[in-house]
C-alpha positions, 0 to 999 in steps of 0.5 A: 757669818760661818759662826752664825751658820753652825750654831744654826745647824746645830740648833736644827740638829737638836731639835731634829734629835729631841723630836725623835724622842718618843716620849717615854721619859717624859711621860713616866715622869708625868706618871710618877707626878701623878702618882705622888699626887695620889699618896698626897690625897690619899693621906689626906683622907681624899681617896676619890681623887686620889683614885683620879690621880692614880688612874690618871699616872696609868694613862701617862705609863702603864708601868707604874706599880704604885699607881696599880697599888694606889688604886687598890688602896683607894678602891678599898679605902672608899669601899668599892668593888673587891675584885676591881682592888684584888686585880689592882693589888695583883698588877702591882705585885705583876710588875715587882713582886717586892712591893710590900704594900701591895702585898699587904693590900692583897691580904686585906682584899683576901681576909675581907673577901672570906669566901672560904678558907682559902682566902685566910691562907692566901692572905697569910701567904701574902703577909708572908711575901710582905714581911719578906719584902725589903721596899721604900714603899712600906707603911706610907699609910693604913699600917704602921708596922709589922705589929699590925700585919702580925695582927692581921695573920693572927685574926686569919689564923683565929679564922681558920681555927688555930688558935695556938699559930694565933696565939703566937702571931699576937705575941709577934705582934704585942712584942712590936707594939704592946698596945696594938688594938687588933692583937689585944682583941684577938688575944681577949677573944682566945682566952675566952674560947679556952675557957 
């Protein structure tokens, strides 16, 4: 009977103990459910309930950098509002200022805007910070490589009228990936101009 006894305080014990838990862990894991529940619609092409899924990983833990950096991608990949994606992008960056993704998304957001040339060097400035950035988190989807973000500071730079810095962020980029589109286009279009 006394065996049956403490087993029943320390049953009692715990589950005073569990019940003062506040949660936290289980809803960050809720959260990071929700999260990866987003990257797979993402891929999928499903970006409208990856943005639920994303959203939905916020409610659980407003901590969450890639759910902030999921919600930029989705605004963009749906071609929603720029500024609701710059403000998402800027979140994440916020909360770890490695996260390369969200740098990159960043610059996409800025070159897209091209409200002036701020926004070109703004966005080379963040092509820097996510080449820099060392993250598990970078080319899950829409880049693939540095090429591509070689590319992308080539086309601000041919933006802002340096053709000779473009020139050699192509070259950046074609030494990673001979066949990368956009730095292939960019290097066609430079030749022209000299011409």
């Amino acid at each position: 009977m006394r065996c049956f006894s403490v087993k029943f305080v320390v049953l009692i014990w715990l589950g005073i103990f569990m019940s003062c838990s506040d949660g936290t862990e289980d809803a960050t894991e809720t959260g990071l459910m929700h999260v990866e529940k987003g990257w797979d619609f993402y891929a999928a092409g499903n970006y409208a309930q990856a943005l639920l899924s994303f959203e939905r990983a916020l409610n659980f833990d407003e901590s969450l950098t890639d759910a902030y950096n999921g919600i930029g991608w989705s605004h963009l990949s749906l071609s929603l509002t720029i500024p609701v994606a710059q403000e998402a992008f800027q979140n994440a960056i916020q909360l770890d200022g490695t996260h390369g993704d969200a740098w990159v998304g960043l610059a996409n957001v800025l070159y897209l805007r091209q409200k002036d040339t701020a926004d070109f060097n703004a966005a080379i400035r963040a092509l820097d910070n996510a080449l820099n950035s060392d993250t598990p988190y970078f080319f899950r989807h829409d880049y693939d490589s540095n090429a591509a973000l070689y590319a992308l500071k080539a086309a601000c730079y041919y933006y802002l009228g340096e053709n000779q810095i473009a020139k050699q962020e192509i070259d950046n980029a074609l030494q990673i990936d001979s066949e990368n589109r956009t730095a292939l286009v960019l290097n066609r279009l430079l030749k022209k101009n000299v011409k």
